[in-house]
Structure formats: C-alpha cells, structure tokens
ChimeraX commands (.cxc) that place a marker at each C-alpha (Angstrom):
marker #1 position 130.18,11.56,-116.62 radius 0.5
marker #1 position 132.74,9.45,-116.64 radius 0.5
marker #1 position 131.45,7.50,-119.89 radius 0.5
marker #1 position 130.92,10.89,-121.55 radius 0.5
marker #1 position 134.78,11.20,-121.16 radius 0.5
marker #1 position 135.32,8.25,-122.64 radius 0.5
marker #1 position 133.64,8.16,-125.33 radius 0.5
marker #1 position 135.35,11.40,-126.03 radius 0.5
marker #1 position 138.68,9.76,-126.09 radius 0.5
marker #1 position 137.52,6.74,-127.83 radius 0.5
marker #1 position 136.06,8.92,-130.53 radius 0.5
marker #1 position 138.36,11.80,-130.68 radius 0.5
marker #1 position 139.82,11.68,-134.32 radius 0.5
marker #1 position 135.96,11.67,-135.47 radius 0.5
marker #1 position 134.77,14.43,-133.38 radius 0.5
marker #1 position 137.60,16.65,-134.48 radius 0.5
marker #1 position 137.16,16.02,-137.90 radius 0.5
marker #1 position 133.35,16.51,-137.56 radius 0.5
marker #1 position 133.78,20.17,-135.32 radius 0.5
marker #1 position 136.32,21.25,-138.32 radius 0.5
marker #1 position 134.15,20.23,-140.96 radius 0.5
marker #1 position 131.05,22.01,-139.74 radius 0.5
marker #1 position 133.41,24.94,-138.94 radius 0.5
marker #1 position 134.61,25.20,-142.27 radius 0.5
marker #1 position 131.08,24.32,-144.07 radius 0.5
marker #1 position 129.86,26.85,-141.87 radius 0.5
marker #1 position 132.41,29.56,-143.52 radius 0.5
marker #1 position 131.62,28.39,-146.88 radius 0.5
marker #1 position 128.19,29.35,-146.58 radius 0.5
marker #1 position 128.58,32.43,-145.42 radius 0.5
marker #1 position 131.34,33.40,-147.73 radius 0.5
marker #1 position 129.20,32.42,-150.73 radius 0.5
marker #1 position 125.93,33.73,-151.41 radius 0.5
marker #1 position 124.78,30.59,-153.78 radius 0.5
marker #1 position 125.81,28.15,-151.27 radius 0.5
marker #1 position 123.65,30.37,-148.46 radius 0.5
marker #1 position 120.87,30.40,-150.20 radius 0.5
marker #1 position 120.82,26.96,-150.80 radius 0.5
marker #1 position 120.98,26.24,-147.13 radius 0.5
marker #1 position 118.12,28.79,-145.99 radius 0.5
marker #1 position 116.25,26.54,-148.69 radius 0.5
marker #1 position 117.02,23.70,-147.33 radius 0.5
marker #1 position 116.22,24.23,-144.00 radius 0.5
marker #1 position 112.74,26.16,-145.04 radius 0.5
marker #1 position 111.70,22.65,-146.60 radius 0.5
marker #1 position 112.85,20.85,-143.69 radius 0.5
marker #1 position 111.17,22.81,-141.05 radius 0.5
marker #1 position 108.22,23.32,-143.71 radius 0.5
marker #1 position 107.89,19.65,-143.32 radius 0.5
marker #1 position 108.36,19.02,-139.57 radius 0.5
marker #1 position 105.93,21.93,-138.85 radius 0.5
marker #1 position 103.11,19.73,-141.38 radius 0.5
marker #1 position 103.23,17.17,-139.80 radius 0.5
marker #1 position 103.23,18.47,-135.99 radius 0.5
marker #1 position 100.07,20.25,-137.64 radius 0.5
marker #1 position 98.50,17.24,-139.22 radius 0.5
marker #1 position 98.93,15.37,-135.66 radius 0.5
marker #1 position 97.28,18.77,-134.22 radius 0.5
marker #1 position 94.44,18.57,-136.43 radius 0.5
marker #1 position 93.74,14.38,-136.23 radius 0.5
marker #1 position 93.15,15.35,-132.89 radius 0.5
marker #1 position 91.19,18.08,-133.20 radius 0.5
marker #1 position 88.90,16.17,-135.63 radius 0.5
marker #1 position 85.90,15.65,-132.19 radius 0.5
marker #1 position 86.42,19.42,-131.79 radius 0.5
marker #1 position 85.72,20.23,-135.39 radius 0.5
marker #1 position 82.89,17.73,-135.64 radius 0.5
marker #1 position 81.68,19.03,-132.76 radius 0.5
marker #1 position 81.70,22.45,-134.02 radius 0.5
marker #1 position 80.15,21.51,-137.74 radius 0.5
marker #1 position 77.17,19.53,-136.28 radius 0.5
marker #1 position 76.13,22.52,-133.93 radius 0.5
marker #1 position 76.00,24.89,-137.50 radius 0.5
marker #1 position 74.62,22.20,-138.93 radius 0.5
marker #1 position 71.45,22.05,-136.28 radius 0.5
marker #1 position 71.87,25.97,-136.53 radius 0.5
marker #1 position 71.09,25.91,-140.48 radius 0.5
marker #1 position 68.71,23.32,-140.57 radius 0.5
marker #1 position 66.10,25.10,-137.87 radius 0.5
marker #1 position 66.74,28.39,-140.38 radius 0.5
marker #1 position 65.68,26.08,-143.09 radius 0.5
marker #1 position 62.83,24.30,-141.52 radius 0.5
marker #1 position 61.39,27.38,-139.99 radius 0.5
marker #1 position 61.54,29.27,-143.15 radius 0.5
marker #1 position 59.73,26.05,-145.02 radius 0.5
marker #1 position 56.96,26.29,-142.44 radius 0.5
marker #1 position 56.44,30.00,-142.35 radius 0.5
marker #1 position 56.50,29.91,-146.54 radius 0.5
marker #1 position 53.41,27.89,-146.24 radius 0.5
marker #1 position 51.67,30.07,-144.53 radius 0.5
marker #1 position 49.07,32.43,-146.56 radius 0.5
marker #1 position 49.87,35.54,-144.19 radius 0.5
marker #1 position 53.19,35.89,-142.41 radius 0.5
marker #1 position 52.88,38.78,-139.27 radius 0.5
marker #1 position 56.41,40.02,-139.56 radius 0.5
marker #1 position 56.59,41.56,-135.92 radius 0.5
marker #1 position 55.96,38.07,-134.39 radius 0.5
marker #1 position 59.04,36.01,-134.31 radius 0.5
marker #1 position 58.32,32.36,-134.27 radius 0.5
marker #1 position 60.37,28.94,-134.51 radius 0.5
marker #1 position 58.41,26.06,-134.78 radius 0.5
marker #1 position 60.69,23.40,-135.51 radius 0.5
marker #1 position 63.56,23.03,-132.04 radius 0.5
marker #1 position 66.51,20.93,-133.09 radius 0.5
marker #1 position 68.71,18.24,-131.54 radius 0.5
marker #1 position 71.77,16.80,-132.62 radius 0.5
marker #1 position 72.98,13.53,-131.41 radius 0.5
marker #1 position 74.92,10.31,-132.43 radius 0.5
marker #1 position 74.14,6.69,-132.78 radius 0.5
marker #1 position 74.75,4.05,-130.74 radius 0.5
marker #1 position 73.67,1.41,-131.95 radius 0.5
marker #1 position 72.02,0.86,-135.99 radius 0.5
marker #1 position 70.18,-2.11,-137.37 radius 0.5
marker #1 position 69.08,-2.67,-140.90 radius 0.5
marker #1 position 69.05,-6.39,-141.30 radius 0.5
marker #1 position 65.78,-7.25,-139.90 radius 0.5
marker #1 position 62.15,-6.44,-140.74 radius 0.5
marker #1 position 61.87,-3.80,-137.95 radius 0.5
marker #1 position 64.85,-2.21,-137.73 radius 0.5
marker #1 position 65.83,0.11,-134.80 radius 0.5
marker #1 position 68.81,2.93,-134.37 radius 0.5
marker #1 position 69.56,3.79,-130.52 radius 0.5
marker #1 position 70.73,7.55,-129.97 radius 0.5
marker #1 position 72.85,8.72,-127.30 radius 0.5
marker #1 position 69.98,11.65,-126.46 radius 0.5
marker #1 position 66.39,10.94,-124.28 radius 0.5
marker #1 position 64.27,12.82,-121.90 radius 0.5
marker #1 position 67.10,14.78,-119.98 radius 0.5
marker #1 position 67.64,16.46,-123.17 radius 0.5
marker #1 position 64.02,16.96,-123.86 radius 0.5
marker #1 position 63.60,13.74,-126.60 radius 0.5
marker #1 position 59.84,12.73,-126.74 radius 0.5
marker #1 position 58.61,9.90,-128.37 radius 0.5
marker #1 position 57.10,10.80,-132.25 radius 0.5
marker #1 position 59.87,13.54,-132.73 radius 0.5
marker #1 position 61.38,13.07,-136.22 radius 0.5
marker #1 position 64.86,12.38,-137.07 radius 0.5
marker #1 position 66.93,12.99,-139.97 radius 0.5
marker #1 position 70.33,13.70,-141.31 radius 0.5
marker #1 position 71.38,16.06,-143.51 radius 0.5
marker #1 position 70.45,13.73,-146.39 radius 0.5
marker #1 position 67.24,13.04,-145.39 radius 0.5
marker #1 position 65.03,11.05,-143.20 radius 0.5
marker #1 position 65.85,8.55,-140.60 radius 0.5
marker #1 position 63.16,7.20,-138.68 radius 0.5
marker #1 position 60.86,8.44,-135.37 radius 0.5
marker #1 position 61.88,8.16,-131.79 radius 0.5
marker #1 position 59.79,5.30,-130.67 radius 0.5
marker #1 position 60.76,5.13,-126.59 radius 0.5
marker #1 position 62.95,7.15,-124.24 radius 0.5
marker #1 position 65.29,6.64,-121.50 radius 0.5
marker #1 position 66.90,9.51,-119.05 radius 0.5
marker #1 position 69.97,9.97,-121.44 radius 0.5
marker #1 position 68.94,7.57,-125.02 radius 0.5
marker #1 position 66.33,7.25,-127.29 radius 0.5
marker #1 position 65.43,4.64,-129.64 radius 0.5
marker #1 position 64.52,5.47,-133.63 radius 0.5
marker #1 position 61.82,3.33,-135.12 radius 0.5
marker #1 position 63.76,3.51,-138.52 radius 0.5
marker #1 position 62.11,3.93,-142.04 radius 0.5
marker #1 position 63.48,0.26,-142.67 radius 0.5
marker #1 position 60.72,-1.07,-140.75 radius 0.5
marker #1 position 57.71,-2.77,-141.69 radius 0.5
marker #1 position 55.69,-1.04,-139.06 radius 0.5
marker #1 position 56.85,2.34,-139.95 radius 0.5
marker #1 position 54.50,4.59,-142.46 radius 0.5
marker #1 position 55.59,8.27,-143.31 radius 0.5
marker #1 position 53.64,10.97,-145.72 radius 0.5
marker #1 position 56.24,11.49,-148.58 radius 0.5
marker #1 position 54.79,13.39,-151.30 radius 0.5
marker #1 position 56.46,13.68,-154.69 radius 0.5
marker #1 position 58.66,17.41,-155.18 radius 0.5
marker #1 position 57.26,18.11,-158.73 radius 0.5
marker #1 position 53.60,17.88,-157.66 radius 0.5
marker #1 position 51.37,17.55,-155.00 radius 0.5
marker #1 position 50.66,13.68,-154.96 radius 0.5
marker #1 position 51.20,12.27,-151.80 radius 0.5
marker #1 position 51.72,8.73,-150.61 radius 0.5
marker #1 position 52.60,6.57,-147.57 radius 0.5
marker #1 position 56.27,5.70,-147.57 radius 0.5
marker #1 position 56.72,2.00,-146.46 radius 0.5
marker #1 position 59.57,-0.86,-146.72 radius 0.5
marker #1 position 59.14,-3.82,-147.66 radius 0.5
marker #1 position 61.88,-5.55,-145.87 radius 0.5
marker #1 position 64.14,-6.55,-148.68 radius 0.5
marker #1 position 67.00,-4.31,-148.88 radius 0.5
marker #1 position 68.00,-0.99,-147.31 radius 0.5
marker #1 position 69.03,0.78,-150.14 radius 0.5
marker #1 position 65.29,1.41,-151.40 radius 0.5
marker #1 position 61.96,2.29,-149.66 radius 0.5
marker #1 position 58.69,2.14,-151.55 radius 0.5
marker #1 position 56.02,5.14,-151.86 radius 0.5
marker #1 position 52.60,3.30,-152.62 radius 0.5
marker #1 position 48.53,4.60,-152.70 radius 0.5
marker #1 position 50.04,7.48,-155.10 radius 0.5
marker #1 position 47.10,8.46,-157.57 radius 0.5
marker #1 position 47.55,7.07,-161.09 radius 0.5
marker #1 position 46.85,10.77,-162.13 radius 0.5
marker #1 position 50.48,12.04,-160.46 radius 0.5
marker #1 position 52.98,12.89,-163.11 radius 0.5
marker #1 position 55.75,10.01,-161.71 radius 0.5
marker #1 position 59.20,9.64,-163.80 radius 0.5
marker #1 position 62.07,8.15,-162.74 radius 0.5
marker #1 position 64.72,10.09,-161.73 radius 0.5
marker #1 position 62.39,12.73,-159.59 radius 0.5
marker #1 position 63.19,13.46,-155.97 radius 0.5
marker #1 position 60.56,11.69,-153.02 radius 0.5
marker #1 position 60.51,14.68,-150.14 radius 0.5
marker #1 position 58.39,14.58,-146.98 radius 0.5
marker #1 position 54.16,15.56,-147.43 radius 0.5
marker #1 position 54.10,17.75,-144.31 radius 0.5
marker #1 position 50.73,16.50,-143.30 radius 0.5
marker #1 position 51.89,15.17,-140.31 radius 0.5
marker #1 position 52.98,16.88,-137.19 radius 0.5
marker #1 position 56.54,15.12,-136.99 radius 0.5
marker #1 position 58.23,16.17,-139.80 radius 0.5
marker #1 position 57.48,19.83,-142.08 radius 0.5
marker #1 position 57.26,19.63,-145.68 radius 0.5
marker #1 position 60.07,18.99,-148.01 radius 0.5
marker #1 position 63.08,17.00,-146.42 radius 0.5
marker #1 position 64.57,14.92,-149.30 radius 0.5
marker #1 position 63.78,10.84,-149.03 radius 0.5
marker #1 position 64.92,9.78,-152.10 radius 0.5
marker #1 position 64.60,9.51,-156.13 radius 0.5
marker #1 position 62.32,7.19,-158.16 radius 0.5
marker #1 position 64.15,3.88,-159.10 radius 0.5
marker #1 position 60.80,2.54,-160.78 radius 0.5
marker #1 position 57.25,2.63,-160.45 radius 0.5
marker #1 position 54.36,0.23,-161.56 radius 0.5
marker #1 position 50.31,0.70,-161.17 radius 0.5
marker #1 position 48.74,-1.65,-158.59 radius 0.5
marker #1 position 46.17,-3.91,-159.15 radius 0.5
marker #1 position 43.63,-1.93,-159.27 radius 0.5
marker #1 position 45.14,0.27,-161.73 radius 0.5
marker #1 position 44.12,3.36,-160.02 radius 0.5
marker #1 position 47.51,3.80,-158.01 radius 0.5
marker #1 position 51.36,3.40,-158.06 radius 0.5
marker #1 position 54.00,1.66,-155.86 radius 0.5
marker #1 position 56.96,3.42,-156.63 radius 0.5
marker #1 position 60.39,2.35,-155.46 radius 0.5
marker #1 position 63.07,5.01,-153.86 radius 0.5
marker #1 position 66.35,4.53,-153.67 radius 0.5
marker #1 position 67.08,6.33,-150.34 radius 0.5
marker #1 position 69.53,9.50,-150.04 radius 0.5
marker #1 position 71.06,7.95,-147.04 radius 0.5
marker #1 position 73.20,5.13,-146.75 radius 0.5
marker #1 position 70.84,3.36,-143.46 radius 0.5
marker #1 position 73.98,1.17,-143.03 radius 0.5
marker #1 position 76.37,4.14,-142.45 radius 0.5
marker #1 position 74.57,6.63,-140.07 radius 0.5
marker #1 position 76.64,9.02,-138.03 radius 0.5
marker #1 position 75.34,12.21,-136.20 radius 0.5
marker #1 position 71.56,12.72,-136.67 radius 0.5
marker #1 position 69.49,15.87,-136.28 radius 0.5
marker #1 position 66.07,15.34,-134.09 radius 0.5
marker #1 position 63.50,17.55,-134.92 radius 0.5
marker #1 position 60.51,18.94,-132.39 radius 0.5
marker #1 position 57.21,20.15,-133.78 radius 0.5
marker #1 position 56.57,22.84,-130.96 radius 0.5
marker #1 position 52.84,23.36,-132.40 radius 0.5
marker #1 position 52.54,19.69,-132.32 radius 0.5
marker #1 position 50.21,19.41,-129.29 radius 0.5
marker #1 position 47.81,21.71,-130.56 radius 0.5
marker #1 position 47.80,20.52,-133.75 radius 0.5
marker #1 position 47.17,16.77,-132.28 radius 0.5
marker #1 position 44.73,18.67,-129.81 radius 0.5
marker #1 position 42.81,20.53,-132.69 radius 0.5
marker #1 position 42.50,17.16,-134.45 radius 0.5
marker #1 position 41.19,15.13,-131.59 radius 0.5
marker #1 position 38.38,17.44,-130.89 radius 0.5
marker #1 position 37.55,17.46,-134.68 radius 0.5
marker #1 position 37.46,13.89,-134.79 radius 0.5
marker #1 position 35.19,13.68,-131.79 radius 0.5
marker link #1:1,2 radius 0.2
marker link #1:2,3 radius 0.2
marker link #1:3,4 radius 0.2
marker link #1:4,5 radius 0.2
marker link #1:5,6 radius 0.2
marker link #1:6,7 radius 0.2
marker link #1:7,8 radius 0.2
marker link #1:8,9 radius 0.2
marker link #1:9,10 radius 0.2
marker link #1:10,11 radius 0.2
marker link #1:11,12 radius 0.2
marker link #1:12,13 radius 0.2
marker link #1:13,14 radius 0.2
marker link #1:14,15 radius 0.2
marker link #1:15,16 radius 0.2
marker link #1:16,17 radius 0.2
marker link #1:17,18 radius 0.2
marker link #1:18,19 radius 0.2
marker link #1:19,20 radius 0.2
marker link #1:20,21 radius 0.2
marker link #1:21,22 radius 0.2
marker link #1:22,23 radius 0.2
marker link #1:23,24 radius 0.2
marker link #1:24,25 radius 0.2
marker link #1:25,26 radius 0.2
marker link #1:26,27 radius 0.2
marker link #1:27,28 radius 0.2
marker link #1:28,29 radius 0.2
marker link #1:29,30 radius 0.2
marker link #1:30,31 radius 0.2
marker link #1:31,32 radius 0.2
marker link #1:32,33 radius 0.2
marker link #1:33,34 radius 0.2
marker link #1:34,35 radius 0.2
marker link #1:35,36 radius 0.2
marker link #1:36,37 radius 0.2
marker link #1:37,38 radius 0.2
marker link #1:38,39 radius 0.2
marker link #1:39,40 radius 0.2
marker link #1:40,41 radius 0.2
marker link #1:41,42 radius 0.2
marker link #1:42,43 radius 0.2
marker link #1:43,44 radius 0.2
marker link #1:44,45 radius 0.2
marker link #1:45,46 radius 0.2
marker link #1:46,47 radius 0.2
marker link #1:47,48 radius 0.2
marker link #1:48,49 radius 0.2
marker link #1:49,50 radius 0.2
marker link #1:50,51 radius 0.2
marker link #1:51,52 radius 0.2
marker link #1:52,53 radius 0.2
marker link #1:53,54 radius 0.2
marker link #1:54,55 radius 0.2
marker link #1:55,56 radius 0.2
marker link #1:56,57 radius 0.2
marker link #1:57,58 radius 0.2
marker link #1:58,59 radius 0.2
marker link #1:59,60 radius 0.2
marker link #1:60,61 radius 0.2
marker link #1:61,62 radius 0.2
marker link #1:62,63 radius 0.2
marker link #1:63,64 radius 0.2
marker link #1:64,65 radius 0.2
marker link #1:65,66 radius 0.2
marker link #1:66,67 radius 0.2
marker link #1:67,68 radius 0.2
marker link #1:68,69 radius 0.2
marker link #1:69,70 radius 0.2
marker link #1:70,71 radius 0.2
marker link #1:71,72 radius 0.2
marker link #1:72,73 radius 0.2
marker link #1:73,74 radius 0.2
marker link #1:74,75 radius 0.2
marker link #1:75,76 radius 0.2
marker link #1:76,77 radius 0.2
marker link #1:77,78 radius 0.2
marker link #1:78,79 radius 0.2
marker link #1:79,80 radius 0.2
marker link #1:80,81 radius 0.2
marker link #1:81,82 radius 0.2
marker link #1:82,83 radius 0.2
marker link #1:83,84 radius 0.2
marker link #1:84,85 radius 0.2
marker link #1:85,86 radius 0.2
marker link #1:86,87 radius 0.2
marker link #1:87,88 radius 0.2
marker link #1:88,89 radius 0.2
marker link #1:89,90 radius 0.2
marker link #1:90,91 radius 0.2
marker link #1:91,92 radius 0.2
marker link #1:92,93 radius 0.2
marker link #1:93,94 radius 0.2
marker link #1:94,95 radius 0.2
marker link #1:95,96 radius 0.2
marker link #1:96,97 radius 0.2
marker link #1:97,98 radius 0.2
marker link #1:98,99 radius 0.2
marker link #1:99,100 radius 0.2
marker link #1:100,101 radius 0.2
marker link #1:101,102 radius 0.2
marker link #1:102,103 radius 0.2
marker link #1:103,104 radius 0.2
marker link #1:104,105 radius 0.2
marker link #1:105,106 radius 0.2
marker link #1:106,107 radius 0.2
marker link #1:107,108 radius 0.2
marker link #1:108,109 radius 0.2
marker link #1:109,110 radius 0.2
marker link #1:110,111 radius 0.2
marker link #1:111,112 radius 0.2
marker link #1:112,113 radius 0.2
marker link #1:113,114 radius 0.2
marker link #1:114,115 radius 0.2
marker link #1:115,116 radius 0.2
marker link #1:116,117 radius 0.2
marker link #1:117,118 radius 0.2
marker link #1:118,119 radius 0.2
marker link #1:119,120 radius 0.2
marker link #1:120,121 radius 0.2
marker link #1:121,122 radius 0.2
marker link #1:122,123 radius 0.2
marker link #1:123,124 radius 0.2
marker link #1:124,125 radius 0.2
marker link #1:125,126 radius 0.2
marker link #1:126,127 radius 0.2
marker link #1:127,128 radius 0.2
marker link #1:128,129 radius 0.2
marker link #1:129,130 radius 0.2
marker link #1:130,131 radius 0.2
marker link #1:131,132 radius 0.2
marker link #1:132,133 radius 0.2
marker link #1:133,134 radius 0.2
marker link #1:134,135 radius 0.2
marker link #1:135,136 radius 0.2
marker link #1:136,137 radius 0.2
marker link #1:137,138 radius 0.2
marker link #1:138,139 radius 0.2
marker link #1:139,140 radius 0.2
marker link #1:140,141 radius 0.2
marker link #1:141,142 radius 0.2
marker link #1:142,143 radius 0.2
marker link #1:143,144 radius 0.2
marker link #1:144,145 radius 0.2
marker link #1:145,146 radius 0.2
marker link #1:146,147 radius 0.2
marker link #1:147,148 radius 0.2
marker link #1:148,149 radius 0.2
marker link #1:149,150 radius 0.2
marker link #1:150,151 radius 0.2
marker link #1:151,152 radius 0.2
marker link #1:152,153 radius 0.2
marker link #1:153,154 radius 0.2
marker link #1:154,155 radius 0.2
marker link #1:155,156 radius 0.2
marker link #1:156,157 radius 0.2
marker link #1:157,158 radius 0.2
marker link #1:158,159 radius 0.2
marker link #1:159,160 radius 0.2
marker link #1:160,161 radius 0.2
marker link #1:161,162 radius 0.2
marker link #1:162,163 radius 0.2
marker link #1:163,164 radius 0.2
marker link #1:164,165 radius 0.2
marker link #1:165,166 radius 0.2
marker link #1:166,167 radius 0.2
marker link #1:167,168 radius 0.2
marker link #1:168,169 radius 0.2
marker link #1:169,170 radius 0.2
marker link #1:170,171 radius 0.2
marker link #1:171,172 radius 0.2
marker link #1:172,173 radius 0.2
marker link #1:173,174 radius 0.2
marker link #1:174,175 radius 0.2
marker link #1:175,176 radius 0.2
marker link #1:176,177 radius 0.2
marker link #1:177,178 radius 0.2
marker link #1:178,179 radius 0.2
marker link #1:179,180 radius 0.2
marker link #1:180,181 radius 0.2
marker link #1:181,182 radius 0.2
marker link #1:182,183 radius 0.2
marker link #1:183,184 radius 0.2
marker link #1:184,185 radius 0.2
marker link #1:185,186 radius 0.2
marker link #1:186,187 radius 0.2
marker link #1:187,188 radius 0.2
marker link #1:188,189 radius 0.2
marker link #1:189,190 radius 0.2
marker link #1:190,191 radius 0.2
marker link #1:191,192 radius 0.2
marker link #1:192,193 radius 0.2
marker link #1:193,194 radius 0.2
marker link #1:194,195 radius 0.2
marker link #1:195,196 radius 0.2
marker link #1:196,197 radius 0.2
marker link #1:197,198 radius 0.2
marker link #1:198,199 radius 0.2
marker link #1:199,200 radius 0.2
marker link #1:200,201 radius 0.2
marker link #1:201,202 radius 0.2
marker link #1:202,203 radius 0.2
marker link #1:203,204 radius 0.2
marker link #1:204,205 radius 0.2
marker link #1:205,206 radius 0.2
marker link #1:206,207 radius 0.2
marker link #1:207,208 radius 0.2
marker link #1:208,209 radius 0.2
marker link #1:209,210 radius 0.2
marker link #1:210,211 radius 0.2
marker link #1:211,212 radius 0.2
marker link #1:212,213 radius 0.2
marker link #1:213,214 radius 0.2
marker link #1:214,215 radius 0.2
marker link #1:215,216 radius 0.2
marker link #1:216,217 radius 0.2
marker link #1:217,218 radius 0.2
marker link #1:218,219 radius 0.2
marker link #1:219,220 radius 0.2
marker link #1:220,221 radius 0.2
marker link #1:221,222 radius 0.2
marker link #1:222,223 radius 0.2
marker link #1:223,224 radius 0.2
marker link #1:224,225 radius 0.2
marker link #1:225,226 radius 0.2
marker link #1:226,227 radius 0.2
marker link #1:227,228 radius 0.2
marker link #1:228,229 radius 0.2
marker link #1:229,230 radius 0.2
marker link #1:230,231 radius 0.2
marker link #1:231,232 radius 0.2
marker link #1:232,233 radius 0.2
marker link #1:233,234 radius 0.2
marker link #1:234,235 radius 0.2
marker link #1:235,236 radius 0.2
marker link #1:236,237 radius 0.2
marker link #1:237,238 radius 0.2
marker link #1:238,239 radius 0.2
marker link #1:239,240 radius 0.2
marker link #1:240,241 radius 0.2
marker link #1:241,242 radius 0.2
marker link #1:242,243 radius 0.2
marker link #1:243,244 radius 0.2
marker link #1:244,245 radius 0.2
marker link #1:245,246 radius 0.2
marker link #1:246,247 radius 0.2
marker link #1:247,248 radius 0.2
marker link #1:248,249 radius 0.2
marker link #1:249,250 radius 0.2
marker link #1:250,251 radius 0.2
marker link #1:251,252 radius 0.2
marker link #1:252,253 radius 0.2
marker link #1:253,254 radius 0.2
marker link #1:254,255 radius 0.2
marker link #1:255,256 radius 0.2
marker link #1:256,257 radius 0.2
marker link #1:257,258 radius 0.2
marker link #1:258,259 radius 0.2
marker link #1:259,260 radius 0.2
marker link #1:260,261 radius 0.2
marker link #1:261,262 radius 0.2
marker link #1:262,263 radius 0.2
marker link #1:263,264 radius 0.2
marker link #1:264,265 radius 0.2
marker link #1:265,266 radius 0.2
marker link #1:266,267 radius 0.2
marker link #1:267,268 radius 0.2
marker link #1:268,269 radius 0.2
marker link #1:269,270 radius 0.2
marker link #1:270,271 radius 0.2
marker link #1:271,272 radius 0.2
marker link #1:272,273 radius 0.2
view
C-alpha cells in the first residue's frame, strides 16, 4: 500500500493531467455527435478484433472436436453410399426389407510406410472394435490397403504399395477388369495389368474398384490412367494409375466390413469343392 502511495506522489503532476484530460475528452465526445461516433467506431473495431481472435484461439482448439465430428458424417455418408452401390446392383430390390451390407469404421494412422516393397500402415482400431483381418480400407479418395493382422486395440493395413498385394480394379467406362498391383517404384502410381486388349483404355479415365471380391463393393475411385502399353503377348494391357491418394500423407481412414462376406466366402468354398 504504501508503494501505491508513493507512486502517487511521485507521479502526481501526470496523473492529474491524465484524470483532466480524459475528463475533458470525455465531454467532448459527448457534446459532439461527429466526435461520438467516431469513438463507438473505434471501439466496435477494437473489440471486433479482440473478440476474433479470442474466437480463432476457441476454434484452433476446437479443431479435434470438429474433426471428430466431420469423420463420424463422413463414415455416416459413405455406408449411405456403399449400401446404395450394392443394392443398385441388384436385379430386384424388396423395398420392405431394410438391409446394410457394408458396416463402417473410422480410425487414424499410426504409423505409414511407403518406402519399401511391402509397405504397411498401422491403425489405432483392432478386434475390440470389431477389425477382422481382409476388411478393406479406404479414404475418402480412394483405396488404402487390407487389414492384414489384429491386435486388442490396432490393426495393421497391408497397403496397395505392396508387392504382395493384388486388388480387382475394373475400369469406370466399361466393364474390363484387371488386377491392381505395384511394382515397387514409386508411390504416386499403381499399375492395372491382365486388362483385355479389347477394353476401350484412354488416358485420362478413372480406375474404380471391380466388386468381385468380398472386401471392397464396386466403384471406389483408385485412380486415372497415366499410360498404358500391350504386354507381350499382345493380348493385354499394363496400364499405369496415378493414385487419388497421396500414400505418403494418410490421415483418418474409413474401414469397411462386408457383412455378407462369410456367406459369400462360404457359398464359394462349397462351389469350389
């Protein structure tokens, strides 16, 4: 207290002259409308400003919340979409029997490799959130990869840059279908090959998913054709694909569930017998 005081004496000639000038800037602008309007300007902009900012801090760290939030619709629109893929390829829809075959998961990586020849992307999802091995994964680009093993709470992706890894594409102008395979070089293409020399390929046109598999339906986007050339033989193509997704920048990813894929795999094994 006593320094208060003190710095009241010490500073007295200042303080007065400040507490008379705000008194009589005070009666200026209330005396004059131009100068009060000024002021209520003024301090509009200022607290405009301040209350910006406090909201751009707010929503920086509400940024988890929101991607939270977008990632759930996300998962919410996809399942419309894949469902309503599946049941369009159906010759007879019964309308009173409501049906989802495709469950979705979303999740985030861990962990992403795309450097060696079998690259592999660890999720932070496994079997306590229902993640089986051969569910597909994509992101809302396109394909990822399969899950490959499991753990209690993560999953690893066998990724499409992986020389083991062998995915139905088909291309989305036709029905010519292929295997989708990499050939280790770089990430930013894949390469579609055994593609009949018959299938109208130009480059430009979009690479989507076959659906004649039970991982992933039909149509999810892959790519579009860099190139092409006829093999050997001359009776197919290889055809590069320069992927949608950037494999070296992978965020949350969407893990899809055939729920008919048992009996389809089921149905299949007894055929084969």
């Amino acid at each position: 207290m006593q320094q208060i005081f003190n710095f009241v004496i010490r500073n007295k000639t200042f303080l007065l002259f400040l507490f008379l000038f705000s008194i009589g800037l005070a009666l200026t602008i209330q005396s004059h409308s131009y100068h009060r309007s000024k002021f209520i300007n003024s301090a509009n902009a200022l607290s405009g400003g301040v209350y910006g900012t406090v909201n751009s801090i707010d929503k920086y760290f509400d940024l988890e919340k929101e991607n939270e939030i977008l990632a759930e619709e996300n998962k919410r629109l996809k399942e419309q979409l894949f469902n309503s893929v599946n049941s369009e390829n159906n010759a007879v829809i019964d309308t009173t029997i409501s049906r989802e075959n495709y469950r979705i998961t979303t999740a985030d990586v861990y962990k992403n490799s795309y450097s060696s020849t079998n690259n592999f992307i660890t999720i932070n999802k496994g079997k306590n959130d229902s993640v089986k091995q051969d569910f597909g994964v994509v992101t809302s680009k396109g394909i990822i990869g399969i899950i490959d093993n499991t753990s209690k709470n993560y999953a690893t992706v066998l990724s499409i840059l992986s020389k083991k890894s062998r995915i139905n594409a088909k291309l989305k102008n036709s029905n010519h279908i292929g295997s989708l395979t990499w050939n280790g070089k770089t990430p930013e293409f894949v390469q579609l090959i055994d593609v009949s020399k018959f299938a109208p390929v130009k480059v430009g046109d979009t690479i989507v998913t076959g659906g004649q598999s039970s991982i992933f339906p039909q149509g999810i986007n892959i790519g579009k054709i860099e190139s092409f050339e006829t093999d050997i033989s001359g009776d197919t193509y290889t055809i590069q694909v320069k992927l949608f997704n950037d494999m070296t920048n992978i965020g949350t990813i969407y893990i899809l569930e055939n729920r008919d894929r048992n009996e389809i795999l089921k149905l299949q094994n007894t055929s084969n017998e």
